[in-house]
ChimeraX commands (.cxc) that place a marker at each C-alpha (Angstrom):
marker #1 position 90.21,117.19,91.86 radius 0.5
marker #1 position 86.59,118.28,91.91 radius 0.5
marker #1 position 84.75,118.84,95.24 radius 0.5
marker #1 position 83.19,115.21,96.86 radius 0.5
marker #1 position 79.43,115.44,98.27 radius 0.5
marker #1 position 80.20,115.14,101.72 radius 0.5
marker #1 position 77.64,113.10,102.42 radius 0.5
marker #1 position 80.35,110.82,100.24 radius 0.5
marker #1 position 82.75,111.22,102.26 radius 0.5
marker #1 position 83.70,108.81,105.29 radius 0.5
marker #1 position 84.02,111.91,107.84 radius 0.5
marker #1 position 82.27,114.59,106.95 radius 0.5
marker #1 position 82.36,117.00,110.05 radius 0.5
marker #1 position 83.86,117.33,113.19 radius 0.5
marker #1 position 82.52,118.79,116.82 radius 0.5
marker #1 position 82.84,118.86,120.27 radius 0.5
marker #1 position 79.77,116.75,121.61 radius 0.5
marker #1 position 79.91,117.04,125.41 radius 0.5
marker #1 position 81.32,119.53,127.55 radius 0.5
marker #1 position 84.84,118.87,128.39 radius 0.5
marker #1 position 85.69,119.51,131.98 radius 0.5
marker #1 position 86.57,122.85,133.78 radius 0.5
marker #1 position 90.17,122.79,134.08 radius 0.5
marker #1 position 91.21,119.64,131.46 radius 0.5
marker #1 position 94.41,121.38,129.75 radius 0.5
marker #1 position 92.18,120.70,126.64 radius 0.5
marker #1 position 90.31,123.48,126.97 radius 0.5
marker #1 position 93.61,125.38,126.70 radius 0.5
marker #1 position 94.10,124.39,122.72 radius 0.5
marker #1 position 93.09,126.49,120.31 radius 0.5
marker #1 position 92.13,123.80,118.12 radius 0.5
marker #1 position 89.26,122.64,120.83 radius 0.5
marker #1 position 88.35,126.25,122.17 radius 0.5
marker #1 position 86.79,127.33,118.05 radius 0.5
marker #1 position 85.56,123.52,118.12 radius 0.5
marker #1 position 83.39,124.35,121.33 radius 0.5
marker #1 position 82.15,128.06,119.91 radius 0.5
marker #1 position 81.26,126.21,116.24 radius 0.5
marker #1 position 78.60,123.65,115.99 radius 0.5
marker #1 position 80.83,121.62,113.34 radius 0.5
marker #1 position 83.97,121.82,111.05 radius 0.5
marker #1 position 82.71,120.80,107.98 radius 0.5
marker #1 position 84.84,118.67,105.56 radius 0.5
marker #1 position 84.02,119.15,102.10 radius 0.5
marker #1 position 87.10,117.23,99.98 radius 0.5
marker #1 position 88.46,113.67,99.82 radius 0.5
marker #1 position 92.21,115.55,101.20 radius 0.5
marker #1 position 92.11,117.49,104.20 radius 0.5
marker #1 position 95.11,119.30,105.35 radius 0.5
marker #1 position 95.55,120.44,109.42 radius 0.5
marker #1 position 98.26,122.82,108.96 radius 0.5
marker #1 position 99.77,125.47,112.21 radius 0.5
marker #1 position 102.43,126.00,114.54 radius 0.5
marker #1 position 103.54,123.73,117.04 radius 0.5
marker #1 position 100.75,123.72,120.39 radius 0.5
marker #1 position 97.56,124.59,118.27 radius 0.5
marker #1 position 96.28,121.04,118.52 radius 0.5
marker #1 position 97.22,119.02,115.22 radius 0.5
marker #1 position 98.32,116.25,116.70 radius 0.5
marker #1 position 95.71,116.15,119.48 radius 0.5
marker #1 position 92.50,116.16,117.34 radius 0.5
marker #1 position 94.04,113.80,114.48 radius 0.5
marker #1 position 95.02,111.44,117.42 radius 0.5
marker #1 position 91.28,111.80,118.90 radius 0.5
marker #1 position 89.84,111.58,115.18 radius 0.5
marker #1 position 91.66,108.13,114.90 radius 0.5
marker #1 position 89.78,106.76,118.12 radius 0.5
marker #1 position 86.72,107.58,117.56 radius 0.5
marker #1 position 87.18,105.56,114.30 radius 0.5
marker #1 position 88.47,102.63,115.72 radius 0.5
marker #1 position 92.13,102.89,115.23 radius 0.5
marker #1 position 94.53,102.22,117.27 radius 0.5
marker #1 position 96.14,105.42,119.44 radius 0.5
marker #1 position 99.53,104.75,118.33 radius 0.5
marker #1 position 98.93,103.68,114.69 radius 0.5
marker #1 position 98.04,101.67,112.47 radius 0.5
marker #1 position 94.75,100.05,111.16 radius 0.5
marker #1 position 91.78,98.51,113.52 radius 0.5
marker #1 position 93.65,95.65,114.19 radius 0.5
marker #1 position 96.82,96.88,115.96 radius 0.5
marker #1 position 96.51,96.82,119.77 radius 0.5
marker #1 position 100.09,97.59,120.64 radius 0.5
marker #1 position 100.32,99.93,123.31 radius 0.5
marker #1 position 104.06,101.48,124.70 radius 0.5
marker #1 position 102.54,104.22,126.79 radius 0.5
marker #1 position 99.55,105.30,127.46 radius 0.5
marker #1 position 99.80,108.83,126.42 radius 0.5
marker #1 position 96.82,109.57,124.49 radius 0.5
marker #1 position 94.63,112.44,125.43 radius 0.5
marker #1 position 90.93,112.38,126.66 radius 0.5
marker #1 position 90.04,114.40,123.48 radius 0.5
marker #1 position 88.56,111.32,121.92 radius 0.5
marker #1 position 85.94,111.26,124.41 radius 0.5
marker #1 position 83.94,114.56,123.65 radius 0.5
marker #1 position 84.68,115.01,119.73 radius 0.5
marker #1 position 82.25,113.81,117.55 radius 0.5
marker #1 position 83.24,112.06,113.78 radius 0.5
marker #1 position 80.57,113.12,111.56 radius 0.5
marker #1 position 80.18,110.41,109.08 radius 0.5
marker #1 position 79.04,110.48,105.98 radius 0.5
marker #1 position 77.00,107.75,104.18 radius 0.5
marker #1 position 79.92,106.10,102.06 radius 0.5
marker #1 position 81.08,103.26,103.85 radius 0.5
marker #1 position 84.86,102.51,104.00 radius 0.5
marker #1 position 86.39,99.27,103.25 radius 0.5
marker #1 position 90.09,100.28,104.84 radius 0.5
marker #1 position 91.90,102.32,106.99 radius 0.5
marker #1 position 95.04,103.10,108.47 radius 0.5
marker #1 position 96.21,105.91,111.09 radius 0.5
marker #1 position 99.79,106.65,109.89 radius 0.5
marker #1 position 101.84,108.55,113.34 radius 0.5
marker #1 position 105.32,109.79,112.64 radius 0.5
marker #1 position 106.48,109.86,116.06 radius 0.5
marker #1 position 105.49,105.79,116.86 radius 0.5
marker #1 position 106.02,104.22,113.28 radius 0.5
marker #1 position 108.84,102.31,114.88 radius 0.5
marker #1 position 106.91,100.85,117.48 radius 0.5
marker #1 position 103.93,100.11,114.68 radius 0.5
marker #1 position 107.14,98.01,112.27 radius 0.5
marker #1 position 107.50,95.91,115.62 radius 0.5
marker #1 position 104.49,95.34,116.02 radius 0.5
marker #1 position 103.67,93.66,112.32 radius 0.5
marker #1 position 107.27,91.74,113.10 radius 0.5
marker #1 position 105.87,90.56,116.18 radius 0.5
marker #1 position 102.49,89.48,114.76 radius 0.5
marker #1 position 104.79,87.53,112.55 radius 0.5
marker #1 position 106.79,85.34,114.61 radius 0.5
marker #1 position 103.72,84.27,116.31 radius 0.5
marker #1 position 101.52,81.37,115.05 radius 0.5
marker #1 position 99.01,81.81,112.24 radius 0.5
marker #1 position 96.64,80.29,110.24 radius 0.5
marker #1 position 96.79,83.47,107.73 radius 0.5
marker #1 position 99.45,84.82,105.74 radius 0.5
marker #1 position 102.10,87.04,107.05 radius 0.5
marker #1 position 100.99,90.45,107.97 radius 0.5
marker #1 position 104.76,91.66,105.90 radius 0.5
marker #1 position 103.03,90.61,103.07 radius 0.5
marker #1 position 100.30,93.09,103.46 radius 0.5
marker #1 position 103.04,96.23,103.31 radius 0.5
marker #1 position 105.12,95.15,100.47 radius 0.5
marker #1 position 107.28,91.32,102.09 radius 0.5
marker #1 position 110.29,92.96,103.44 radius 0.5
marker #1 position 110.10,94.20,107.75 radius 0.5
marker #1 position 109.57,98.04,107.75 radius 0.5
marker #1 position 112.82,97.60,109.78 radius 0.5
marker #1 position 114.93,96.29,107.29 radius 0.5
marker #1 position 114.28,99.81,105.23 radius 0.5
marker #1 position 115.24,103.10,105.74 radius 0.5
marker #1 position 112.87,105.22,107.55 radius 0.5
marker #1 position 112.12,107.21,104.51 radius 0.5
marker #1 position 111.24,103.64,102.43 radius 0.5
marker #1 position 109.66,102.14,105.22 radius 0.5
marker #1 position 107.59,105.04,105.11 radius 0.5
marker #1 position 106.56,104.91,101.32 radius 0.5
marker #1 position 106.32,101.39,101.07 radius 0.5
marker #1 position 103.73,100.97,103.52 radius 0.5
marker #1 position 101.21,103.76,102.00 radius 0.5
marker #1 position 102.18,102.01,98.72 radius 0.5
marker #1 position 101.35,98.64,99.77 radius 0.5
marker #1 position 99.21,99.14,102.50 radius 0.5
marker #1 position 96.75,101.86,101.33 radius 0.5
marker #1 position 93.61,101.09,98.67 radius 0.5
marker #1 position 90.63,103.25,97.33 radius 0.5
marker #1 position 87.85,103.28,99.30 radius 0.5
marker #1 position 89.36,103.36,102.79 radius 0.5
marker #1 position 90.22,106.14,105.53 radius 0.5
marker #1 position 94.07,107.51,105.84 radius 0.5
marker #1 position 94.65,109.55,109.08 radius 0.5
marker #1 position 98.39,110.65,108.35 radius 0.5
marker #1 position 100.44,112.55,110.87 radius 0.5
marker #1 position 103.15,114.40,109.98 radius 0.5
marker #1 position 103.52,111.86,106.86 radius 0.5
marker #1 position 106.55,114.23,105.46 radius 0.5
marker #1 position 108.85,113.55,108.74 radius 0.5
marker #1 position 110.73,110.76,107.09 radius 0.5
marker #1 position 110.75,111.72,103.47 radius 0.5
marker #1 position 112.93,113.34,100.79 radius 0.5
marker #1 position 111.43,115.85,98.39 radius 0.5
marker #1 position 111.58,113.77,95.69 radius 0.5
marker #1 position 109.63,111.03,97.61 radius 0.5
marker #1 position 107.26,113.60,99.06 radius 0.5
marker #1 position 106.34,114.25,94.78 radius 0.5
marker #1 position 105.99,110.40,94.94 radius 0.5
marker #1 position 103.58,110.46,98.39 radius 0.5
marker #1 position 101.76,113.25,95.91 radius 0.5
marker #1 position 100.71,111.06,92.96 radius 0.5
marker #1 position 99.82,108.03,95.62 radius 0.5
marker #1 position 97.67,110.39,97.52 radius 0.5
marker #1 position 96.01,111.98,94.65 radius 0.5
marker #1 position 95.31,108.93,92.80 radius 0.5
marker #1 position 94.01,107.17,95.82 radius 0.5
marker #1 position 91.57,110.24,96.47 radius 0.5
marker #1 position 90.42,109.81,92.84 radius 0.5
marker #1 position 89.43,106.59,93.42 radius 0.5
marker #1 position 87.54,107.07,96.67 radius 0.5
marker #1 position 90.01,107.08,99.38 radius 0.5
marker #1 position 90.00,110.41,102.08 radius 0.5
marker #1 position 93.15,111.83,103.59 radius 0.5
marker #1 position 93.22,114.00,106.67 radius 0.5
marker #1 position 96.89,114.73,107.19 radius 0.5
marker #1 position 98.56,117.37,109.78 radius 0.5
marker #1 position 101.49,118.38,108.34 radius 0.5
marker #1 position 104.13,121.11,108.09 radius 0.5
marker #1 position 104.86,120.71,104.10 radius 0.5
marker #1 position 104.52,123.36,101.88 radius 0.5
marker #1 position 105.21,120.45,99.03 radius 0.5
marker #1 position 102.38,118.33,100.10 radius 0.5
marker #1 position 99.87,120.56,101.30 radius 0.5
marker #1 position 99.70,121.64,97.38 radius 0.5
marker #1 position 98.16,118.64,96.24 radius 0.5
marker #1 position 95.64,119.82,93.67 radius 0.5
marker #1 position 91.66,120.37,95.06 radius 0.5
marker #1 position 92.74,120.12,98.73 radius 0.5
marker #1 position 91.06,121.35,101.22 radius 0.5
marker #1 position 93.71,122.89,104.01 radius 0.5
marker #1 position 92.61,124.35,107.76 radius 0.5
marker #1 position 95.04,126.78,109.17 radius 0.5
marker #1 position 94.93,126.15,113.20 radius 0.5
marker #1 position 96.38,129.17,115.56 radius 0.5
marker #1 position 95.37,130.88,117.90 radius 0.5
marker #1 position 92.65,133.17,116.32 radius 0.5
marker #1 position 90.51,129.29,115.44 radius 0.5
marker #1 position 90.46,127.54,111.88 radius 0.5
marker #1 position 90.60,129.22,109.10 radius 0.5
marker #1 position 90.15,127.45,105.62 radius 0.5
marker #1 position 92.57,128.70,103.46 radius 0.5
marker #1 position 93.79,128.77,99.75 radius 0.5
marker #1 position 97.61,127.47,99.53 radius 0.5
marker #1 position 99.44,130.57,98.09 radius 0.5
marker #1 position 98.25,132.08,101.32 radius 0.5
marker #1 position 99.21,130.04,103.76 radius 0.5
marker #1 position 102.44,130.92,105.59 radius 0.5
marker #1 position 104.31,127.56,104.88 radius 0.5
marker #1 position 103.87,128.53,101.49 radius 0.5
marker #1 position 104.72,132.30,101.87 radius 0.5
marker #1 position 107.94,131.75,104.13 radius 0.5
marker #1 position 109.48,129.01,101.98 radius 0.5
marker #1 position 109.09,131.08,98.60 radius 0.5
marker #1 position 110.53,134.02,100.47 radius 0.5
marker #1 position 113.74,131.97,101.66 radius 0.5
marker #1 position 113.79,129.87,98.23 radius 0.5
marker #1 position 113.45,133.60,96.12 radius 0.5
marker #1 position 116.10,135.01,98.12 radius 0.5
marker #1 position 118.29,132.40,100.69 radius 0.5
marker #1 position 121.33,134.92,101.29 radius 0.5
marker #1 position 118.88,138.21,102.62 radius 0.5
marker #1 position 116.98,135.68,104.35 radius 0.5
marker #1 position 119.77,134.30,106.54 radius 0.5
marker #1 position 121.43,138.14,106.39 radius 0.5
marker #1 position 118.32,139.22,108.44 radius 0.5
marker #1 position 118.31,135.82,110.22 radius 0.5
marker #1 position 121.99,135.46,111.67 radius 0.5
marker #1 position 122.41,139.16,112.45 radius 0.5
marker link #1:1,2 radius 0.2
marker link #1:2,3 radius 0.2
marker link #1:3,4 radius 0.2
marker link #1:4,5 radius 0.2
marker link #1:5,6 radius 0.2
marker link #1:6,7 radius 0.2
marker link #1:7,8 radius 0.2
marker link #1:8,9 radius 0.2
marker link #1:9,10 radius 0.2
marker link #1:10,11 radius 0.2
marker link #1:11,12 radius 0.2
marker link #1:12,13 radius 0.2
marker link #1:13,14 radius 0.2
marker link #1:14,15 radius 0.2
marker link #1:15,16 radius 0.2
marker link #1:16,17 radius 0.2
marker link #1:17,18 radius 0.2
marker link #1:18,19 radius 0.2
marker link #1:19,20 radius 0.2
marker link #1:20,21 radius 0.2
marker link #1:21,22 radius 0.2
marker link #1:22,23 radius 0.2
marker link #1:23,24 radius 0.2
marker link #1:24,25 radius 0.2
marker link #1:25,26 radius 0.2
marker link #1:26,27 radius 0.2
marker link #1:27,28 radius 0.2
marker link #1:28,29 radius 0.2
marker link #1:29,30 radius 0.2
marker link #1:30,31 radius 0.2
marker link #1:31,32 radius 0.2
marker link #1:32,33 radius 0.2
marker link #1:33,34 radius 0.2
marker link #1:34,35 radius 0.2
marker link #1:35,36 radius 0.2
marker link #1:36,37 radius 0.2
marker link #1:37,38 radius 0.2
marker link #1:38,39 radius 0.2
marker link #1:39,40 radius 0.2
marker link #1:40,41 radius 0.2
marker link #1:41,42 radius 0.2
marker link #1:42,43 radius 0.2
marker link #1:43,44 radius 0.2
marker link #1:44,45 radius 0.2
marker link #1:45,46 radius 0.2
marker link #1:46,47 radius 0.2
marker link #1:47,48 radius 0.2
marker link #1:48,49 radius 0.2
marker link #1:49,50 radius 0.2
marker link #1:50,51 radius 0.2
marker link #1:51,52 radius 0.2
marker link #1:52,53 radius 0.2
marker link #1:53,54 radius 0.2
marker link #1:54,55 radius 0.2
marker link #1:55,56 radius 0.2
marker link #1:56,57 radius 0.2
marker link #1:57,58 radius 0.2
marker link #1:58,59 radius 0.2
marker link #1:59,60 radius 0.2
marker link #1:60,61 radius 0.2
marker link #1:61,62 radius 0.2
marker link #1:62,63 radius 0.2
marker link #1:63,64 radius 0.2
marker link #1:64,65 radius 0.2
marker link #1:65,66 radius 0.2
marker link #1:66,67 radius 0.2
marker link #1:67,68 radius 0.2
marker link #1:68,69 radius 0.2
marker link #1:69,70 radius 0.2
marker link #1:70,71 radius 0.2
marker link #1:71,72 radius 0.2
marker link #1:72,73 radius 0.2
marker link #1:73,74 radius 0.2
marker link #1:74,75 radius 0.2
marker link #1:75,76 radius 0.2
marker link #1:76,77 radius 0.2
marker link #1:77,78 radius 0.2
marker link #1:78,79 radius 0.2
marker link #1:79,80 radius 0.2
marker link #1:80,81 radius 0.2
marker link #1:81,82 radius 0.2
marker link #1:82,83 radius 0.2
marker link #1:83,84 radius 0.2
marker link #1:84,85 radius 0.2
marker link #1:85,86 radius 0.2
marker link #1:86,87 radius 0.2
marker link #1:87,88 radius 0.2
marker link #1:88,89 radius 0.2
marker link #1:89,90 radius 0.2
marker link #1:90,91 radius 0.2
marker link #1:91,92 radius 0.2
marker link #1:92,93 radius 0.2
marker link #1:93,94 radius 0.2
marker link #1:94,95 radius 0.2
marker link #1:95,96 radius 0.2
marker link #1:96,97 radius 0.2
marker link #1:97,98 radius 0.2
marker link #1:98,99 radius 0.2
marker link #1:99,100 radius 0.2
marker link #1:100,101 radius 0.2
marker link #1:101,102 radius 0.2
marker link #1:102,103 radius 0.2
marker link #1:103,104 radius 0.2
marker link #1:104,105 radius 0.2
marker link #1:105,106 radius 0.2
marker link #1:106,107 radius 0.2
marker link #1:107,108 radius 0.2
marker link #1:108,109 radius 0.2
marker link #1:109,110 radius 0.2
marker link #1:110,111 radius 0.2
marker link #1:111,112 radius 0.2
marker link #1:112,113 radius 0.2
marker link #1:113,114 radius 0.2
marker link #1:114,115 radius 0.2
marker link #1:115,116 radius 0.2
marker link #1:116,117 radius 0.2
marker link #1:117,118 radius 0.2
marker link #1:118,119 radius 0.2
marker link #1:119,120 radius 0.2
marker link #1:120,121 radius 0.2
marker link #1:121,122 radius 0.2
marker link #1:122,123 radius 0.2
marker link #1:123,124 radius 0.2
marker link #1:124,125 radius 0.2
marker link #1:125,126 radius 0.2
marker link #1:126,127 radius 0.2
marker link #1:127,128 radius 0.2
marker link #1:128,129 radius 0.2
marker link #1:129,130 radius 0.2
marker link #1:130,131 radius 0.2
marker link #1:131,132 radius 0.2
marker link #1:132,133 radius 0.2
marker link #1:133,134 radius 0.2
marker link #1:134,135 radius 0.2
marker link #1:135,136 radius 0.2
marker link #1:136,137 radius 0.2
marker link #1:137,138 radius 0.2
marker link #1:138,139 radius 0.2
marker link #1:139,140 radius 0.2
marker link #1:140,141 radius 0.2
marker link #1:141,142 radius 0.2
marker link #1:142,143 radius 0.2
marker link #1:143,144 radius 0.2
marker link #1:144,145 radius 0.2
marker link #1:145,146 radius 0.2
marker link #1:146,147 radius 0.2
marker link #1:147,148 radius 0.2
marker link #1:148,149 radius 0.2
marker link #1:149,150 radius 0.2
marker link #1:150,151 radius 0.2
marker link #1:151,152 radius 0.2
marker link #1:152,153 radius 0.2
marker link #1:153,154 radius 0.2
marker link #1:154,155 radius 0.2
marker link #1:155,156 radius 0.2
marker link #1:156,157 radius 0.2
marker link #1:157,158 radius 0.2
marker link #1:158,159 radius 0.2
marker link #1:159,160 radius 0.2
marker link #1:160,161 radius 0.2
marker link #1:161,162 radius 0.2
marker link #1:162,163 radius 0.2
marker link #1:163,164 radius 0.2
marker link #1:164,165 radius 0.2
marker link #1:165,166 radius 0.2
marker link #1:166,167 radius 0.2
marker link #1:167,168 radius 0.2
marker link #1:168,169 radius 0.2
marker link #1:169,170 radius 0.2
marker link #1:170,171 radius 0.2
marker link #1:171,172 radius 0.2
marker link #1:172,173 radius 0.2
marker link #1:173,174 radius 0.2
marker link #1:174,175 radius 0.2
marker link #1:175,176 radius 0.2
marker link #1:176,177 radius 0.2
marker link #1:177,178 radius 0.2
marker link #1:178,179 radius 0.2
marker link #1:179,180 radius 0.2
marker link #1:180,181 radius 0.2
marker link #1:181,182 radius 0.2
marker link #1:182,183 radius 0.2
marker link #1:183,184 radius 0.2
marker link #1:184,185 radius 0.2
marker link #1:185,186 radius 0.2
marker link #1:186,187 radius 0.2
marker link #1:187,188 radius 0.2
marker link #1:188,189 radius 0.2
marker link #1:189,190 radius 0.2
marker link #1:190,191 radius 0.2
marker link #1:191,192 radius 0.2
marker link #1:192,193 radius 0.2
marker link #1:193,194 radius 0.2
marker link #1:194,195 radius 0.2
marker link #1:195,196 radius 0.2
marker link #1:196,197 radius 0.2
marker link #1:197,198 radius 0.2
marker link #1:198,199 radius 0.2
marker link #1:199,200 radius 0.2
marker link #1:200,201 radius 0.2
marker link #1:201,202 radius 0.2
marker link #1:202,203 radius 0.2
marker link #1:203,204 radius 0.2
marker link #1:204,205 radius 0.2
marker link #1:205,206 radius 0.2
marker link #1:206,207 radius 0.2
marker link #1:207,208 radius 0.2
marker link #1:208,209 radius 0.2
marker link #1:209,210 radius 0.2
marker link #1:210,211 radius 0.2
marker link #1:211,212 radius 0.2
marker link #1:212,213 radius 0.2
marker link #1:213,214 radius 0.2
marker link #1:214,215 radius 0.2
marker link #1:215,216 radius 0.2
marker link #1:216,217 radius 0.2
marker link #1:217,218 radius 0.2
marker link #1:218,219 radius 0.2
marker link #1:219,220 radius 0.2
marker link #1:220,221 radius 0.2
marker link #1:221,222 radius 0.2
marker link #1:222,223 radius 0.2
marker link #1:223,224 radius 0.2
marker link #1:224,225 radius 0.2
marker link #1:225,226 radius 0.2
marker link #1:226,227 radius 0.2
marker link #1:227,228 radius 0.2
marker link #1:228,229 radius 0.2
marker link #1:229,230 radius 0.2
marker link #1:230,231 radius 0.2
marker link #1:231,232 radius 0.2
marker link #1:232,233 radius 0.2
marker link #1:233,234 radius 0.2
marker link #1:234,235 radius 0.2
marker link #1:235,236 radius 0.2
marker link #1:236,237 radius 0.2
marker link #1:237,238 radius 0.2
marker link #1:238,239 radius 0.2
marker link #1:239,240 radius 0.2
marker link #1:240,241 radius 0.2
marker link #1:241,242 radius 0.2
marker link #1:242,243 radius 0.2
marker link #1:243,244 radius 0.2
marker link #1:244,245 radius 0.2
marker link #1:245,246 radius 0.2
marker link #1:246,247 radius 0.2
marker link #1:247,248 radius 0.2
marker link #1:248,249 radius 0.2
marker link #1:249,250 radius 0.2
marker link #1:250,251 radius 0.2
marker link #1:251,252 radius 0.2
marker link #1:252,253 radius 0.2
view
């Protein structure tokens, strides 16, 4: 995939616009701390990968990213309102989308750890009168519920997701076989080619290798753009694949 313009692109930078408050556990993330010192993270490829350890800040900015571009902090597109705790952070309020000058026609903020409460929701939406069409219809006929997680999981990015839109994916590979994480590849990928973005946090040496994306390691030293082959997701699983037994050996001793 060659390198988009980013003034093509529907989020082309990221920074911290107003000061965030002396003693907001915020300013304890590493993630936020190299957004204060920078004047922007620039985004430079339709697929954007947010890769670390647990406690950088993943979760928190791609949650913040999603409200300050309309979506709903729990998932989902700009029309879901369902709320089942208010647990968002105040993040949201001092980051900054930079847009660029494409405008989308779709979007969808995919969250691992509420996708169940996002399949109630479009259930919900359907027992209650309309003068549309049923939402189902929209992610491929059949409840989200009455598939396993991994399927529920595929067939809404299959169904739901078009070119030309915005897909905020968190932790997409939770639910998903390596087989169907190849599968999530080619959707992605295609999509991009046609004018969608991806920003995805994610943990997956398989789908962080998508071809011509663009992946930000997050620790505690800031962001660091970084080429696959050295990132250590990709470095740890080819040392346990190359060599499982010494692995576990040095592991279980």
């Amino acid at each position: 995939m060659e390198r988009t313009a980013i003034s093509d692109l529907y989020i082309r930078g990221i920074r911290i616009s107003r000061e965030i408050p002396q003693g907001s556990y915020l300013n304890t993330l590493p993630v936020v701390r190299y957004l204060k010192e920078q004047d922007e993270l620039i985004l430079s490829s339709r697929i954007t990968f947010f890769v670390g350890e647990n406690g950088v800040g993943k979760s928190t900015l791609m949650e913040a990213l999603a409200i300050s571009m309309g979506f709903n902090p729990e998932g989902g597109s700009a029309n879901f309102r369902f709320s089942t705790m208010d647990s968002h952070s105040d993040l949201h309020k001092y980051l900054t989308a930079i847009k660029g000058t494409a405008r989308r026609q779709d979007g969808f903020f995919l969250r691992a750890e509420s996708f169940y409460n996002l399949a109630s929701d479009i259930d919900r939406m359907d027992r209650e009168p309309s003068l549309g069409g049923r939402v189902i219809d929209s992610y491929g006929g059949v409840s989200l519920h009455c598939q396993s997680h991994g399927e529920s999981f595929l067939s809404l990015m299959e169904n739901r997701f078009g070119s030309r839109g915005l897909y905020l994916l968190d932790e997409p590979e939770s639910a998903l076989s390596p087989m169907r994480l190849m599968s999530l590849i080619c959707l992605i990928h295609r999509l991009a080619e046609d004018g969608a973005q991806f920003i995805i946090s994610s943990h997956s040496p398989i789908l962080m290798a998508i071809p011509g994306a663009q992946i930000f390691v997050l620790s505690e030293d800031g962001i660091q753009l970084t080429p696959y082959q050295e990132t250590e997701h990709f470095r740890i699983t080819r040392q346990f694949l190359n060599a499982p037994e010494k692995m576990l050996s040095y592991l279980l001793k």
